[in-house]
C-alpha positions as CSV (number, residue, x, y, z in Angstrom):
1,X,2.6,18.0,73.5
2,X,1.1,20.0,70.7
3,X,-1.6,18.2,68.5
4,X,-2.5,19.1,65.0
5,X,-6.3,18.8,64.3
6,X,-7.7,19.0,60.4
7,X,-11.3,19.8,59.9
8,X,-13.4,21.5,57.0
9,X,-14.3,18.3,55.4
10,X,-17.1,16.5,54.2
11,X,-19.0,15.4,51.1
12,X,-18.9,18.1,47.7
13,X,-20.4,17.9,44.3
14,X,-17.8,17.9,41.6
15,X,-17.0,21.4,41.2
16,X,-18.0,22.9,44.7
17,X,-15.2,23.6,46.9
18,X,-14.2,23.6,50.6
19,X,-11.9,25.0,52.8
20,X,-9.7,22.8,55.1
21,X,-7.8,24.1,58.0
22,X,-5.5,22.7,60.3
23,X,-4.9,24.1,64.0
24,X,-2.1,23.4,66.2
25,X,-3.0,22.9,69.8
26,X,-0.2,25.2,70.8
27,X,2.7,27.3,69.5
28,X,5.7,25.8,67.5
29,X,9.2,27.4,67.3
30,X,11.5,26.6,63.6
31,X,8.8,25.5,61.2
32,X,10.5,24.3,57.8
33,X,7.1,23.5,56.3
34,X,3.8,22.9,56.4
35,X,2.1,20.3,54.2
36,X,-1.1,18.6,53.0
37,X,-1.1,15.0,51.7
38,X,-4.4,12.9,50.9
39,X,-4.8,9.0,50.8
40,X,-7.4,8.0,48.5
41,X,-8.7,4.5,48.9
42,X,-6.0,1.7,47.9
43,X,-3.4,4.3,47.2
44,X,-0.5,5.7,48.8
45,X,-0.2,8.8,50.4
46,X,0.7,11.7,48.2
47,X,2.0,15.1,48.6
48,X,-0.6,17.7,47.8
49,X,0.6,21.2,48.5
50,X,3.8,21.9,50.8
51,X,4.4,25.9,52.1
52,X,7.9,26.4,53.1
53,X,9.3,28.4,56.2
54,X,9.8,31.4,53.5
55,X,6.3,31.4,52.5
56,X,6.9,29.3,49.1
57,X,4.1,27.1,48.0
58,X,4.3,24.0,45.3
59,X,1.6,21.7,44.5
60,X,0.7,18.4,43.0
61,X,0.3,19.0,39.3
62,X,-3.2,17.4,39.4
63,X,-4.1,20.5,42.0
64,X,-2.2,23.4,40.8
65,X,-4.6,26.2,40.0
66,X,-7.5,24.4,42.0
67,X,-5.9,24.5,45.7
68,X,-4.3,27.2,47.3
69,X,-2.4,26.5,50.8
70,X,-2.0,29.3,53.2
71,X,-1.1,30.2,57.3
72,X,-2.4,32.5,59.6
73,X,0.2,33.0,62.2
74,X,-1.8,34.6,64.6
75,X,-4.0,31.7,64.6
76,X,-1.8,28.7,64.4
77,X,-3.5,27.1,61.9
78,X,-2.9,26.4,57.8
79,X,-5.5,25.9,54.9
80,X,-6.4,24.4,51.9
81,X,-8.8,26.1,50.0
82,X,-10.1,23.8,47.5
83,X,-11.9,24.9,44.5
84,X,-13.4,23.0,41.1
85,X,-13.3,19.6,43.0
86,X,-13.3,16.6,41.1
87,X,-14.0,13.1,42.0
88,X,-10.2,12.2,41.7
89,X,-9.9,14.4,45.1
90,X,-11.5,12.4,47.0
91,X,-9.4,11.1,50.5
92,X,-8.1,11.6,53.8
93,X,-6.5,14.3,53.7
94,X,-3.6,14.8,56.4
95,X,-2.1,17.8,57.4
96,X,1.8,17.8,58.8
97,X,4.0,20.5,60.0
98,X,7.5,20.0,60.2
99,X,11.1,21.0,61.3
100,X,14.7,20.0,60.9
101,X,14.4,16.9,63.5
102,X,10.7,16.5,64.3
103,X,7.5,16.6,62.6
104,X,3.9,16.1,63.7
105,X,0.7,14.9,62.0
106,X,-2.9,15.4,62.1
107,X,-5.5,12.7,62.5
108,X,-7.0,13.4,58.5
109,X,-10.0,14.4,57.5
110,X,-12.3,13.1,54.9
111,X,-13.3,14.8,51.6
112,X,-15.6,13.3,49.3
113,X,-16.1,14.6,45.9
114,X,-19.3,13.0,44.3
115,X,-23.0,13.7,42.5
């Protein structure tokens, strides 16, 4: 069964930046998309950045020109390079790939934004 793992977390100053990647235990046939949510404490879960199956990439309006989701085939894996982080970043953050009938979630990984 193939098993997504985030890592690249951790604690940041506001304005710093880290680099997130998620790495799929195996290969995956028919990927529609590839996404990044965050949970930040006493909120829901929210979409951050999604990358579609023909390379397309949207973000959360809080994010846009801050994050920038990619995918490294070779590799398996997907990122989120996050740049300028503020405190209002801070979460889990989860990553999820999914196709027409199935999708599959990582375990999150923690990003703190704080002086």
């Amino acid at each position: 069964q193939v098993q997504l793992v985030e890592s690249g977390g951790g604690l940041v100053q506001p304005g710093g930046s880290l680099r997130l990647s998620c790495a799929a235990s195996g290969s995956i046939l028919s990927i529609d998309r590839m996404d990044w949510y965050r949970q930040a404490p006493g909120k829901e879960r929210e979409l951050v950045a999604t990358l579609s199956s023909g390379l397309r990439a949207n973000y959360l309006d809080s994010v846009k020109g801050r994050f920038t989701i990619s995918r490294d085939n070779a590799k398996n894996t997907m990122y989120l390079q996050m740049n300028s982080l503020k405190p209002g970043d801070t979460g889990v953050y989860y990553c999820a790939f999914a196709g027409s009938t199935w999708s599959i979630w990582g375990q999150g990984t923690q990003v703190t934004v704080s002086s």
